[in-house]
C-alpha positions as CSV (number, residue, x, y, z in Angstrom):
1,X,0.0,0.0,0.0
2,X,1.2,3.7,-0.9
3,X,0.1,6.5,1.3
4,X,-0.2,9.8,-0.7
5,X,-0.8,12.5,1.7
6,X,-4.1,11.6,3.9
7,X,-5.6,9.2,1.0
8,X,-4.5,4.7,1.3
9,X,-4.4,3.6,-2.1
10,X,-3.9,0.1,-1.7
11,X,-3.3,-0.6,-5.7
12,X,-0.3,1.2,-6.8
13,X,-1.2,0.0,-10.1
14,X,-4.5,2.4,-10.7
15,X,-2.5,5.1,-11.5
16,X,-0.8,3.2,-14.4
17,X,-4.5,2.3,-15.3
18,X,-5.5,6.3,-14.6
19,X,-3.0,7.4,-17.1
20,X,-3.9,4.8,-19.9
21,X,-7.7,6.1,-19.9
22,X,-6.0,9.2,-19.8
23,X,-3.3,8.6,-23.1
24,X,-6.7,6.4,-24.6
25,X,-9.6,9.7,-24.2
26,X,-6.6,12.3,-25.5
27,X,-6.1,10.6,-28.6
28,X,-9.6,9.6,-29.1
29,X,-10.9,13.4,-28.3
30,X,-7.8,14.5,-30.9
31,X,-9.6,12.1,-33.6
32,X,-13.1,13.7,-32.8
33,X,-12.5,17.4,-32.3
34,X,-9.3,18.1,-33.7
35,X,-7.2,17.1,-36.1
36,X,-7.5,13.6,-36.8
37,X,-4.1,13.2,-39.1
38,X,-2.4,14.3,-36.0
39,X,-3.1,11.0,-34.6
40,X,-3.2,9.2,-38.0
41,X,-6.9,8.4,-38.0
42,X,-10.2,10.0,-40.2
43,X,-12.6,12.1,-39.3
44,X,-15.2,10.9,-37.0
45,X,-19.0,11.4,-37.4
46,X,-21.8,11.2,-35.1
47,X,-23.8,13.6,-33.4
48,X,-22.0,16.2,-31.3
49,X,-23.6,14.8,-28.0
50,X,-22.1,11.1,-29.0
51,X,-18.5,13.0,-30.1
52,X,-18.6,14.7,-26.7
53,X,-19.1,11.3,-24.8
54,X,-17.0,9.2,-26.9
55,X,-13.8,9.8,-25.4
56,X,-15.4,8.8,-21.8
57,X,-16.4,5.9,-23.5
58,X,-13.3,4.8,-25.2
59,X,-11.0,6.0,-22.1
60,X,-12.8,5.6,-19.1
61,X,-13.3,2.0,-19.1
62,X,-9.6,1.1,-19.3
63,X,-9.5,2.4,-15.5
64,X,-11.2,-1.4,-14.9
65,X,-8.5,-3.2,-17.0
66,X,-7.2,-4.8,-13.6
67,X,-10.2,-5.1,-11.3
68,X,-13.2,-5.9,-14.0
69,X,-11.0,-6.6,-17.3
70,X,-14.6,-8.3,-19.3
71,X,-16.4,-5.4,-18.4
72,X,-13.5,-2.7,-19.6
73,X,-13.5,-4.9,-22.9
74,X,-17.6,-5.3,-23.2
75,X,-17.9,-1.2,-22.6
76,X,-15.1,-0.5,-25.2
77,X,-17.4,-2.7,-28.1
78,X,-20.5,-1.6,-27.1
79,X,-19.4,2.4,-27.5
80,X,-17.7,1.4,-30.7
81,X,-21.7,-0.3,-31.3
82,X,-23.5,2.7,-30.5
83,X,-21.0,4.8,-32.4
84,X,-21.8,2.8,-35.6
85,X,-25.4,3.2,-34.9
86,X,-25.5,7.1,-35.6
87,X,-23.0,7.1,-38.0
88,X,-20.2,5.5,-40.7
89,X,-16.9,5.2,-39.2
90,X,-13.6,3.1,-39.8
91,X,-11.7,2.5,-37.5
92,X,-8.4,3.3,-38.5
93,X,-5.6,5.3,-36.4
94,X,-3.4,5.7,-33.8
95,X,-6.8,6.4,-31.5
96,X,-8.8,3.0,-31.8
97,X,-5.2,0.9,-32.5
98,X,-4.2,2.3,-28.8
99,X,-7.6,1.7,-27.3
100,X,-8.3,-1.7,-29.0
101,X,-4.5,-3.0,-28.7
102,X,-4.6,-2.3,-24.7
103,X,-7.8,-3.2,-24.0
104,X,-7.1,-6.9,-25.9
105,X,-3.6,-7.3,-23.6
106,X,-5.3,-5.9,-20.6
107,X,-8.0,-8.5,-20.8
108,X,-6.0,-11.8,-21.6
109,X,-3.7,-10.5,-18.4
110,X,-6.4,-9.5,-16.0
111,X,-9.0,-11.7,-16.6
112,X,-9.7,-15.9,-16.3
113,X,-9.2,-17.5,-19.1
114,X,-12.7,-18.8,-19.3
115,X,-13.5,-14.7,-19.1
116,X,-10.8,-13.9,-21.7
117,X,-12.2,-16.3,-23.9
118,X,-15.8,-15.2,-23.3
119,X,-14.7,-11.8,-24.1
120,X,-13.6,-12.6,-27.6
121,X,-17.3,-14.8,-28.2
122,X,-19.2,-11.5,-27.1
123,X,-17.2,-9.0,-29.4
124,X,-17.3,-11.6,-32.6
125,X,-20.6,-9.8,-33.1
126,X,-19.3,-6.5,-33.6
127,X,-16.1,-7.6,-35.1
128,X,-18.3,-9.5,-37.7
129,X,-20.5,-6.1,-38.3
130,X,-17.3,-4.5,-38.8
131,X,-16.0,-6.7,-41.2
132,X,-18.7,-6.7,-43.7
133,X,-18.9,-2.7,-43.9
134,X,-14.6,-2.9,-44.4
135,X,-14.6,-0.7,-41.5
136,X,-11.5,-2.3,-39.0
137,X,-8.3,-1.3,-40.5
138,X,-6.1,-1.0,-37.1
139,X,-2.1,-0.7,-37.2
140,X,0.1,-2.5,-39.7
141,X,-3.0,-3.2,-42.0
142,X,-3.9,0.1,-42.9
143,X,-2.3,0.2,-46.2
144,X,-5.1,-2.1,-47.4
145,X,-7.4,0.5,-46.9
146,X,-10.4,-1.7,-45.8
147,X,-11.4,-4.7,-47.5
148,X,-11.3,-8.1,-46.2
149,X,-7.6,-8.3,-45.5
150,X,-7.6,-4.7,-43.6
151,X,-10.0,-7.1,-41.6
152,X,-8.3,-10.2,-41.1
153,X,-5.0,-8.4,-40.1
154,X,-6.5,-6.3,-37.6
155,X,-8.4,-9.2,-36.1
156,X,-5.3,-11.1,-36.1
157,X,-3.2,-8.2,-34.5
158,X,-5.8,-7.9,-31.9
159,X,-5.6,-11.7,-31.2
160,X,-1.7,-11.6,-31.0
161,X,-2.1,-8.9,-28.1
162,X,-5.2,-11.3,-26.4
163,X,-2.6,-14.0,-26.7
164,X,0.2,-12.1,-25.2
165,X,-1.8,-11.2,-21.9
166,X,-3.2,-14.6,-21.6
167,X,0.7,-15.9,-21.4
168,X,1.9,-13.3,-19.2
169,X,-1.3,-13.8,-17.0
170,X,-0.5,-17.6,-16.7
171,X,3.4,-16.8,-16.2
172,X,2.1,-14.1,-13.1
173,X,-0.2,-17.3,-11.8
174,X,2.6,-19.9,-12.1
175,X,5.3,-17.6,-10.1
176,X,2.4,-16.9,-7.4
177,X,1.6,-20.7,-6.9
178,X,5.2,-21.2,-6.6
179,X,5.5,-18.5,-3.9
180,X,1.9,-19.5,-2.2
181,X,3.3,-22.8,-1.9
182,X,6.8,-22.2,-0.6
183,X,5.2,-20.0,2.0
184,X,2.4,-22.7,3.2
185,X,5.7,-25.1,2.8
186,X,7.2,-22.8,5.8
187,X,4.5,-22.9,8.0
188,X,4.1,-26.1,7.8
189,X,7.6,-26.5,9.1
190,X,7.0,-23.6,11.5
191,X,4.0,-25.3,12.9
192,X,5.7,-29.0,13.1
193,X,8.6,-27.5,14.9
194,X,6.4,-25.9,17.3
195,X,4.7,-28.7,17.7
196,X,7.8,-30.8,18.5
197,X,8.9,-28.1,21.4
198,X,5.5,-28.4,23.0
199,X,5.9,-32.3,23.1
200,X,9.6,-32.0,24.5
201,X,7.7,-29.8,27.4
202,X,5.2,-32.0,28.1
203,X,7.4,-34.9,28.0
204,X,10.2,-33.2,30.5
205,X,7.6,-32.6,33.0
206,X,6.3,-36.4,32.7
207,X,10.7,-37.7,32.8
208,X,10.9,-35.0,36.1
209,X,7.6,-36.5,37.4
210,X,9.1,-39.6,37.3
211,X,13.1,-38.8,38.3
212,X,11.2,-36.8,41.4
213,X,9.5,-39.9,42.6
214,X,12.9,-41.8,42.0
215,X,14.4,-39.5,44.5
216,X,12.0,-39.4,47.1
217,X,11.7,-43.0,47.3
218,X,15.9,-43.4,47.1
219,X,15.6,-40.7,49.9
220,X,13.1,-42.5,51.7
221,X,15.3,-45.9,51.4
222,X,18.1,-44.1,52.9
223,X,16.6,-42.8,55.9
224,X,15.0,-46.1,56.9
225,X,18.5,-47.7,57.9
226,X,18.1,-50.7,55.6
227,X,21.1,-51.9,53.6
228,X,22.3,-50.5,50.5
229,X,22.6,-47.0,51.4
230,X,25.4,-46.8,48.9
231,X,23.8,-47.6,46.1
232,X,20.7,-46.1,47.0
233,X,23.0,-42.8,47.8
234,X,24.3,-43.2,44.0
235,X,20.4,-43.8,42.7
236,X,19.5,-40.5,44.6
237,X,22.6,-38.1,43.3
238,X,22.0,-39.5,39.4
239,X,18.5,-39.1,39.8
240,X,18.8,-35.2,41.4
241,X,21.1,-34.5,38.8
242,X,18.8,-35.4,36.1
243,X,16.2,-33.8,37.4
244,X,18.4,-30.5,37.8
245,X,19.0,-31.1,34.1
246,X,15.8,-31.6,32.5
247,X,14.6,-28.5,34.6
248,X,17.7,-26.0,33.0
249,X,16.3,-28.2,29.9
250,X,12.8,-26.5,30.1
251,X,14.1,-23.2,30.6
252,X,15.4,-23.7,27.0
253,X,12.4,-25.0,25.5
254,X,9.7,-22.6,27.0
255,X,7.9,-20.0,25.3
256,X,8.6,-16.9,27.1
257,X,5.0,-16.1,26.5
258,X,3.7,-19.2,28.0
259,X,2.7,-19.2,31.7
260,X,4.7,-21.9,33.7
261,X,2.1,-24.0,35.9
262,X,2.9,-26.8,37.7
263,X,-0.7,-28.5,36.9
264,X,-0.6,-32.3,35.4
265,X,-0.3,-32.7,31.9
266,X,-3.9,-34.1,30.8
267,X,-4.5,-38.3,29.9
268,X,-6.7,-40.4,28.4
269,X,-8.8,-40.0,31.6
270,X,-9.4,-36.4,30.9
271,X,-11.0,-36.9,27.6
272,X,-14.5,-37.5,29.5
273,X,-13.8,-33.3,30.8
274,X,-12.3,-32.5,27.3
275,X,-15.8,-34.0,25.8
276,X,-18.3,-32.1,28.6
277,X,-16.7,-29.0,27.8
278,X,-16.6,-29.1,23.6
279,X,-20.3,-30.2,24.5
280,X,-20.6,-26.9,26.4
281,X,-19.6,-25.2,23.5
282,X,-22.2,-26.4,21.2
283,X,-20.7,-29.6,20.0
284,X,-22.7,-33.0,20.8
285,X,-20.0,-35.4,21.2
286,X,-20.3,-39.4,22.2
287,X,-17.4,-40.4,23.2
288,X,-16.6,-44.2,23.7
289,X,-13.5,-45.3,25.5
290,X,-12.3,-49.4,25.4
291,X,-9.5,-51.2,27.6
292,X,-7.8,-50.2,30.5
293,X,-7.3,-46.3,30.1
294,X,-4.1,-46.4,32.5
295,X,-2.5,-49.2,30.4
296,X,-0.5,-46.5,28.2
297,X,2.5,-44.7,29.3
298,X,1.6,-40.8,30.2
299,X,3.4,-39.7,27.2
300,X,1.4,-41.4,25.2
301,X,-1.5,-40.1,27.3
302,X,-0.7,-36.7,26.7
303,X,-0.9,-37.4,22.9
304,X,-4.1,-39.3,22.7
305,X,-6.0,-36.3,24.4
306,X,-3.9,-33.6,22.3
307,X,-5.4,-35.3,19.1
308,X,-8.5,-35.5,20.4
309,X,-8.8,-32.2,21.4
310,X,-7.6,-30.6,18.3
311,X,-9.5,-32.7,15.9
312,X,-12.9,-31.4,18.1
313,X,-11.9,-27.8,17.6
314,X,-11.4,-28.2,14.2
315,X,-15.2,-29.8,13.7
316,X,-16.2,-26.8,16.0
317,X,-14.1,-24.7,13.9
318,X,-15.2,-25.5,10.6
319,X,-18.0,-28.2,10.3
320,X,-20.8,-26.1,11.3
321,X,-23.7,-27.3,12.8
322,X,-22.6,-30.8,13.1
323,X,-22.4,-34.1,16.0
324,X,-19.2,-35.8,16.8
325,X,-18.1,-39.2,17.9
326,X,-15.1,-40.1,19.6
327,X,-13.4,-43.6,20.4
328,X,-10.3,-44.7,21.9
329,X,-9.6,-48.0,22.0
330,X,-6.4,-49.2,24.5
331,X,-4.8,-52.5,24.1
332,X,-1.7,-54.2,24.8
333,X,0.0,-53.3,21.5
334,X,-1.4,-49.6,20.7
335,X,-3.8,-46.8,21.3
336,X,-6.4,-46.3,18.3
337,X,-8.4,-43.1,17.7
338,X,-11.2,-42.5,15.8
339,X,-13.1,-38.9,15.9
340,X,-15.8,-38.2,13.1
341,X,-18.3,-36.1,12.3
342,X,-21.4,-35.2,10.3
343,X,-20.7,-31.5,9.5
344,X,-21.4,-30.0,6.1
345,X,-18.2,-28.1,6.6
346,X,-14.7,-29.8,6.4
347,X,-12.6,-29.5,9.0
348,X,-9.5,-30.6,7.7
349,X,-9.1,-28.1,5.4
350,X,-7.3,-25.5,7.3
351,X,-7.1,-21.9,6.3
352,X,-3.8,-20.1,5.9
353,X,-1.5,-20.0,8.8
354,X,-3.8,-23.1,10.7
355,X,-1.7,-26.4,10.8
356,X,-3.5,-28.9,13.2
357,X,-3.8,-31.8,11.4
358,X,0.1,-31.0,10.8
359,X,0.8,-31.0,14.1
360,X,-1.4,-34.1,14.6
361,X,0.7,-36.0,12.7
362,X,4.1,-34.7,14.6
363,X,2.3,-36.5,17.2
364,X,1.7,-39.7,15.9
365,X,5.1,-39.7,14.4
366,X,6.9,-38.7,17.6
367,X,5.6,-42.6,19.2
368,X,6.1,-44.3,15.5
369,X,2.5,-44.0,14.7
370,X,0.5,-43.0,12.1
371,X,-2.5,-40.6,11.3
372,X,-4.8,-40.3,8.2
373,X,-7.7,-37.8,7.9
374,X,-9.9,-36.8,5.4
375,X,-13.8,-35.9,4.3
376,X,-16.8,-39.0,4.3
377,X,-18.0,-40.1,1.5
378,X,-21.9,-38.9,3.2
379,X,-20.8,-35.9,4.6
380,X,-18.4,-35.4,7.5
381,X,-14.8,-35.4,8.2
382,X,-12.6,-38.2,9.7
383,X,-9.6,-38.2,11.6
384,X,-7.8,-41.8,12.3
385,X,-4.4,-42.2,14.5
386,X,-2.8,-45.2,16.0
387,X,-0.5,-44.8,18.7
388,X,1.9,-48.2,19.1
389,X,3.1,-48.9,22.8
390,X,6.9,-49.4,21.7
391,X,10.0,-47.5,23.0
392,X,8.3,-44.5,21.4
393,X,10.6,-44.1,18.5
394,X,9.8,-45.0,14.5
395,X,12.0,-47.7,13.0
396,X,14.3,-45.0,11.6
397,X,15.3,-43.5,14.8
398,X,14.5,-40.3,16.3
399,X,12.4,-38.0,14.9
């Protein structure tokens, strides 16, 4: 955006456009009022109320070459219509070559190419009228001095300029995809790394958790008297040490703007709050959890309720008036999760900048799992994880 004094004008490019409809009216005025071999054309007729507006109608439209480009090109042909309707003309000179030339360019570049195309159907009409009174003789066909092949030419040179816009339009679209997609490429990375420092967090206050109970109890040993206070002694200094470790360890990973609490970090036995609240918010949800809920390590705890919880406030999000079913199935082997719904909306599909069902799968990787999501074949959106109850690391090795 370019601030000129008090006024925001947000498209730099409308005074380009500005000073086209500008160049386009002059030479066009010149043709009607002046002295048309100043500008190479004939005299125009009409009535003087039609001579007076024809420059607005020539010039004026090219100030919508970039924000309406079909309707810039349907106003120019239907002034050049009603100009034919009051009187004989050709259209000859530097005036309609300018006018015609840009507004063919402007709407190839602008426009769609279905648009751009229809554009050409809707002027064949007038191009066709033209061409049976020998009246289009634009630049470089001229010296035909009407005729058939004045025709063809000029039709041909304003095809050439069509063509031109319509490649550098596609060439403009290719190099924004390309720049679309590396920045959607970043945040995706941006929101996977994230996502990875919030499950190093979580899992360093689960590995203190643990190393703080391995303390106290060594402690505990100690002071009873029993035997092997040495080796308990060595359990208790490793064990302090650690835990003095994976603290300085947090101080790395925390977000300064993140509040440090010291409340547990939620399981698979919180998913019955997690539900009762979405519910509060205007979600139905039926949520259906099999096997032995404290089988799975708390890590893997943490995860099963983070992917829960993000896939409902993506239906809540983006589904739209829709119910939601939940289960989570524990065995021996892995932890399963299944979370639909019957929204019209889909949930999945993120807007810019919103990566859940990336970080979803950062999840699922982090414990060698896997996670698949997409729309229902009725309706609905589907989100599928499985969690295996390994060592917590894919066959390749750390993530």
């Amino acid at each position: 955006m370019q601030v000129v004094g008090r006024l925001a004008v947000r498209d730099p490019g409308i005074f380009a456009d500005a000073g086209l409809a500008a160049i386009a009216a002059g030479l066009i005025a010149v043709a009607a009022w002046g002295a048309p071999r100043l500008v190479g054309s004939t005299a125009i007729a009409g009535p003087a109320w039609l001579l007076g507006l024809l420059p607005l109608l020539m010039g004026g439209p090219l100030l919508l070459r970039r924000r309406a480009p079909l309707l810039m090109w349907l106003a120019i042909w239907a002034g050049l219509a009603l100009l034919f309707q009051f009187a004989d003309n050709s259209l000859r000179g530097l005036a309609f070559t300018f006018v015609l030339f840009t507004a063919a360019y402007s709407l190839g570049a602008h426009a769609s190419l279905r648009h751009a195309a229809a554009g050409l159907v809707l002027a064949a009409p007038v191009i066709t009228a033209l061409s049976h009174r020998d009246e289009l003789a634009l630049a470089f066909s001229q010296g035909h001095d009407g005729g058939s092949a004045a025709v063809v030419l000029s039709s041909l040179q304003l095809g050439a300029f069509w063509l031109a816009g319509v490649f550098v339009h596609a060439r403009r679209r290719a190099a924004w995809l390309a720049t679309r997609s590396a920045a959607l490429q970043r945040q995706a990375e941006q929101a996977a790394a994230a996502e990875r420092t919030r499950i190093a967090r979580e899992l360093h206050d689960i590995v203190a958790h643990h190393l703080s109970v391995i303390v106290l109890q060594a402690a505990g040993a100690r002071a009873s008297g029993k035997p092997a206070g040495p080796p308990l002694e060595k359990i208790e200094d490793s064990a302090r040490q650690a835990l003095s470790e994976t603290r300085r360890l947090l101080g790395v990973l925390r977000d300064p703007q993140e509040e440090t609490g010291l409340a547990p970090q939620p399981g698979i036995g919180d998913l019955d709050a997690l539900a009762a609240s979405v519910q509060a918010a205007g979600l139905p949800v039926d949520l259906v959890i099999s096997g032995d809920r404290t089988a799975p390590p708390t890590a893997v705890g943490v995860s099963v309720y983070r992917i829960v919880q993000e896939a409902l406030t993506n239906v809540l999000k983006h589904a739209g008036p829709a119910r939601a079913s939940v289960t989570v199935g524990c065995t021996r082997e892995a932890v399963t999760i299944e979370v639909t719904d019957d929204g019209s909306g889909q949930p999945g599909h993120q807007p810019p900048g919103g990566h859940g069902l990336a970080g979803m799968r950062e999840r699922a990787a982090v414990f060698g799992g896997e996670l698949a999501a997409g729309t229902r074949p009725g309706g609905g959106f589907t989100v599928r994880a499985r969690l295996p109850l390994g060592d917590g690391l894919p066959s390749g090795g750390p993530p």
